[in-house]
C-alpha positions, -999 to +999 in steps of 0.1 A: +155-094+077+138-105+107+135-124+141+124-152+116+147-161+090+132-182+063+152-193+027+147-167-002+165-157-033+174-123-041+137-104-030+117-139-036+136-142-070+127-107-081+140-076-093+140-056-062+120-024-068+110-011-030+138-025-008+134-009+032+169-016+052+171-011+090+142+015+088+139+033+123+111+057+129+101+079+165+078+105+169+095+126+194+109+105+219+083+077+214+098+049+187+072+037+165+092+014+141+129-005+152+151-016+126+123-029+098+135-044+066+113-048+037+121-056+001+095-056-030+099-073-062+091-064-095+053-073-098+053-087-062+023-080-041+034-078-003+014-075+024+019-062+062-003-077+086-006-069+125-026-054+152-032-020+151-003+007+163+021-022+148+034+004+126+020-006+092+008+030+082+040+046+094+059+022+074+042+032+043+044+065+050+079+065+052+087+041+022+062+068+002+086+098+018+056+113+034+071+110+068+108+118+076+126+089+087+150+088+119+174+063+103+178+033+081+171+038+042+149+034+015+160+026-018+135+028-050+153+008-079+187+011-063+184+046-057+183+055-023+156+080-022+163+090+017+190+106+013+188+144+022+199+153-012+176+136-031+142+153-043+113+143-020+087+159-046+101+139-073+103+108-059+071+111-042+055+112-079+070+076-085+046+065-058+004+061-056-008+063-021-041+050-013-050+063+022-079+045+047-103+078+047-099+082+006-084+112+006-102+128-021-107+171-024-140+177-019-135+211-040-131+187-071-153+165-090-141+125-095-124+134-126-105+164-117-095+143-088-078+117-109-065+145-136-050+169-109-014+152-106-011+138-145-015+174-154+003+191-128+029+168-116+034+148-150+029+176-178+003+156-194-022+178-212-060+182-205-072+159-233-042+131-227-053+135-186-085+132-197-090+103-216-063+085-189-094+093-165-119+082-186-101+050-191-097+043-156-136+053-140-145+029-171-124+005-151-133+009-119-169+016-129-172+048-119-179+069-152-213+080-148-199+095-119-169+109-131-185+144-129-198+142-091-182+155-064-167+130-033-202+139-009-221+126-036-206+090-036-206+058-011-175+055+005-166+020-017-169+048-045-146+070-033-123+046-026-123+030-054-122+070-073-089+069-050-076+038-064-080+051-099-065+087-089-035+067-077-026+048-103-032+071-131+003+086-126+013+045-138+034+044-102+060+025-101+049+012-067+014+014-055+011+019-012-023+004-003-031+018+033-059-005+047-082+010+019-113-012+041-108-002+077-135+028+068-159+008+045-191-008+055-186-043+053-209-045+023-184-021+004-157-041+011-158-067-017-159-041-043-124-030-033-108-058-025-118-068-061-103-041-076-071-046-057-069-080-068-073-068-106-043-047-102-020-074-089-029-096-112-023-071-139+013-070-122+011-040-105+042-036-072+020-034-041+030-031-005-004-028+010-013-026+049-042-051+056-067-067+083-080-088+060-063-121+068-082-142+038-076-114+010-036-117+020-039-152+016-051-152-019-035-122-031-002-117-014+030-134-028+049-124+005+033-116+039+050-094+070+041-096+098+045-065+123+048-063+163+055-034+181+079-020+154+094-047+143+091-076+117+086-106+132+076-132+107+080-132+073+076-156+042+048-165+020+015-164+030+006-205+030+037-199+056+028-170+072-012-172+077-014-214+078+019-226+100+030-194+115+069-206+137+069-171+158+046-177+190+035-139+189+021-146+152+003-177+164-012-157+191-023-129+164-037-151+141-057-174+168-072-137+176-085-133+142-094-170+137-117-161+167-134-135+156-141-150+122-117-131+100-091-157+085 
C-alpha cells in the first residue's frame, strides 16, 4: 500500500467502504499524485496528513469523482465507480464534500443551502428537506440562523452550515477538505468539535488535515502524503508518535517546531 508496509487485516478489520488502488493523477503533463492506495472502513475515520501541494485535496477530489482520474481506480463498496461507464452524477450523491472556503451559494439562505440537494438530488419533499434541516442547524447550532444568508455569518458558521449541508444527503462517505486552513484560529475549535461528533457517531471520514493533535485523537488510521505518494501509513500512536520513514520524521519535527503537534 505504501513505501511503509505495516501489519493490517482486511482495511484495519473493516468492511471496506472507500478503497483507492494505484490512483495516478496529472494535470497536463505535471503528475500530481503516483500510484496512491487508500482504503476506508466502515465507520473508520482516516486522515491524510502532509505539507502542502502533497496531493491531499486532489486525492479527495478524485475519490469524490470531482476530478478525472489518469489511471488507477476507485471502488465505493465494491463498485468501481471510475469506470467510464458508470454515472459520475450518481455516484457523486453518495458522497458529502466539505471544501476549505465553505462553499456555500451566496444566492441562498443557510437552510436552502442544506435543502437544495435532499430535494433536488434525493426527491425528498420540501417539508421532509425541511425538517432534515431543521434537525441538523439544531445540531450544529446554527438555527437561529438558518434563515441568513452565508455574508451574514462568521466563517466557523459557515463552515459548520457546510458540514450540515453535507451530511444531510446521510453520505455514505463524508470527504473533509482541511475545513480549518480558512478559519481564524479562534473558530477552529468549534469545527473540529463538530467533526469529532460525527466520527464518533460512526460516520466514514477521509479528511485532509494540518492539524497534527486533532488526527491524533480522532483518526483510527493516519496517511501520510509526499510528493504524490503515500509514504507512511498506520495508526496514528504509530504514525504521529514513532514515525519509521525519515521524510515523516522530518515533517513531523517541522510541526513539533512550530507548536502544532
Amino acid at each position: 500500500m505504501s513505501a511503509l508496509s505495516l501489519p493490517q487485516g482486511p482495511t484495519r478489520d473493516r468492511d471496506v467502504v472507500l478503497d483507492v488502488r494505484g490512483l495516478v493523477k496529472h494535470y497536463d503533463d505535471t503528475p500530481v499524485l503516483h500510484g496512491v492506495d487508500v482504503t476506508v472502513g466502515e465507520h473508520e475515520v482516516v486522515a491524510l496528513i502532509g505539507s502542502s501541494g502533497s496531493g491531499k485535496s486532489t486525492l479527495l477530489r478524485c475519490a469524490a469523482l470531482l476530478e478525472p482520474i489518469t489511471d488507477g481506480q476507485v471502488l465505493l463498496d465494491g463498485q468501481d465507480i471510475s469506470d467510464p461507464t458508470v454515472d459520475a452524477d450518481t455516484v457523486r450523491s453518495r458522497f458529502g464534500v466539505v471544501f476549505q472556503g465553505f462553499n456555500l451559494f451566496p444566492h441562498m439562505t443557510v437552510r436552502q443551502n442544506i435543502t437544495l440537494a435532499p430535494r433536488v438530488v434525493h426527491g425528498a419533499s420540501v417539508a421532509e428537506a425541511d425538517a432534515r434541516a431543521e434537525e441538523l442547524l439544531t445540531r450544529v447550532g446554527l438555527l437561529d440562523k438558518a434563515d441568513a444568508y452565508p455574508d451574514r455569518l462568521s466563517g466557523g458558521q459557515q463552515q459548520r452550515a457546510a458540514i450540515a449541508r453535507a451530511i444531510a444527503v446521510e453520505p455514505r462517505v463524508l470527504l473533509l477538505d482541511e475545513v480549518t486552513s480558512a478559519l481564524d484560529p479562534e473558530l477552529v475549535g468549534e469545527v473540529l468539535a463538530l467533526v469529532r461528533e460525527l466520527a464518533q457517531d460512526g460516520l466514514t471520514i477521509l479528511m485532509a488535515t494540518h492539524e497534527m493533535g486533532f488526527a491524533r485523537r480522532v483518526a483510527d488510521h493516519v496517511c501520510f502524503l509526499d510528493q504524490g505518494r503515500v509514504c507512511e501509513e498506520g495508526p496514528p500512536e504509530q504514525v504521529l508518535a514513532d514515525p519509521v520513514v525519515p521524510r515523516t520524521q522530518q515533517f513531523l519535527r517541522r510541526i513539533i517546531d512550530a507548536g502544532r503537534l
